[in-house]
C-alpha positions as CSV (number, residue, x, y, z in Angstrom):
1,X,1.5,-20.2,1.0
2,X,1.1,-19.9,4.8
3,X,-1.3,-17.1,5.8
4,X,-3.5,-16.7,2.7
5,X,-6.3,-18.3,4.3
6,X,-7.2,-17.2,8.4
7,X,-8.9,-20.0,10.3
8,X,-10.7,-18.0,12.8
9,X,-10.2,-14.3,11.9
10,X,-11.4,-11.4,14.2
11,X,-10.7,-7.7,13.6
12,X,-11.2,-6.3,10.4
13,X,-10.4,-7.8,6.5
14,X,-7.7,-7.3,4.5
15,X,-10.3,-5.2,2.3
16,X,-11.0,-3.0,5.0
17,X,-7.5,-2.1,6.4
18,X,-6.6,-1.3,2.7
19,X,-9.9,0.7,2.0
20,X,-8.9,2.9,5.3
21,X,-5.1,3.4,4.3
22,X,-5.3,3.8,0.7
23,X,-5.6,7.5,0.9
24,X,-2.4,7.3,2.9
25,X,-1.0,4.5,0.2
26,X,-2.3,6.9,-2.7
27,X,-0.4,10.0,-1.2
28,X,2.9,8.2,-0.8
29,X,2.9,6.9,-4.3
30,X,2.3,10.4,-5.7
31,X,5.1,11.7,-4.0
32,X,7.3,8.9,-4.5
33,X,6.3,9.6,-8.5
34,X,7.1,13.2,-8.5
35,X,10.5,13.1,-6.4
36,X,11.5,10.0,-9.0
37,X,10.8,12.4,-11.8
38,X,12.8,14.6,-10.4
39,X,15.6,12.0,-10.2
40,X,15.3,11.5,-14.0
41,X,15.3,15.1,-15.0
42,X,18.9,15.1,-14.3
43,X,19.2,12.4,-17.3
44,X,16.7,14.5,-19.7
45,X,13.5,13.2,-18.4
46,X,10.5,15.3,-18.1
47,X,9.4,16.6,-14.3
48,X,6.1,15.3,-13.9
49,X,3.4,18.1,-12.6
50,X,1.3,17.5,-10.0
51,X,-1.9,16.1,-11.5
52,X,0.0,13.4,-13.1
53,X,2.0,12.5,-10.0
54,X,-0.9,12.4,-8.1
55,X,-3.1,10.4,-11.0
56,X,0.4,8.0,-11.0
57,X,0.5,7.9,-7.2
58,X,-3.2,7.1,-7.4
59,X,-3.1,4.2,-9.6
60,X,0.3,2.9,-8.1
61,X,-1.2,3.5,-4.8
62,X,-4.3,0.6,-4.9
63,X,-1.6,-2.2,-5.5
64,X,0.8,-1.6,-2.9
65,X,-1.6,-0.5,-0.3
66,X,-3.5,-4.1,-0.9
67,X,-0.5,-6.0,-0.6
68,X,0.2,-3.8,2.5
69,X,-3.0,-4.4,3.9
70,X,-2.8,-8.3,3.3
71,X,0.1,-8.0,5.1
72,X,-0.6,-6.3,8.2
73,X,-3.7,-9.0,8.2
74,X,-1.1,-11.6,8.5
75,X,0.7,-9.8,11.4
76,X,-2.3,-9.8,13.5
77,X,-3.2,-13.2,12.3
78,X,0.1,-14.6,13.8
79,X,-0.3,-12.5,16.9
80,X,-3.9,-13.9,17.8
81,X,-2.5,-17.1,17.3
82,X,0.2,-16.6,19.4
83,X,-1.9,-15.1,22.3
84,X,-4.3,-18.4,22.0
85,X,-1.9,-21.1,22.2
């Protein structure tokens, strides 16, 4: 797969863009959580309170923030190779 390994990165990792947005990643996740349990209350499900969304949104939250992360690395990958050539 293109992109999965820089040649000649500058800026920060992929591991350091997610360890500054996960908070934000985290936060979205728990909200997304507790709206989507309030989806499936109208069907009988339970509404989740907010320790459990934001444990949920928490755990959910280190995934997609890394796989965001990873991608924003690869957006300013492509741009510095852009600028360069």
């Amino acid at each position: 797969m293109a992109g999965l390994t820089p040649m000649s990165q500058t800026g920060w990792s992929a591991r350091k863009i997610a360890l500054v947005l996960y908070p934000f990643g985290a936060g979205a996740a728990a909200v997304n959580v507790f709206f989507a349990s309030l989806i499936l209350s109208w069907v009988g499900g339970p509404v989740l309170d907010t320790g459990w969304s934001l444990l949920l949104g928490a755990v959910i939250g280190a995934p997609a923030t890394w796989f965001f992360a990873r991608h924003i690395r690869h957006l300013m990958n492509e741009a510095d190779q852009s600028t360069s050539s």
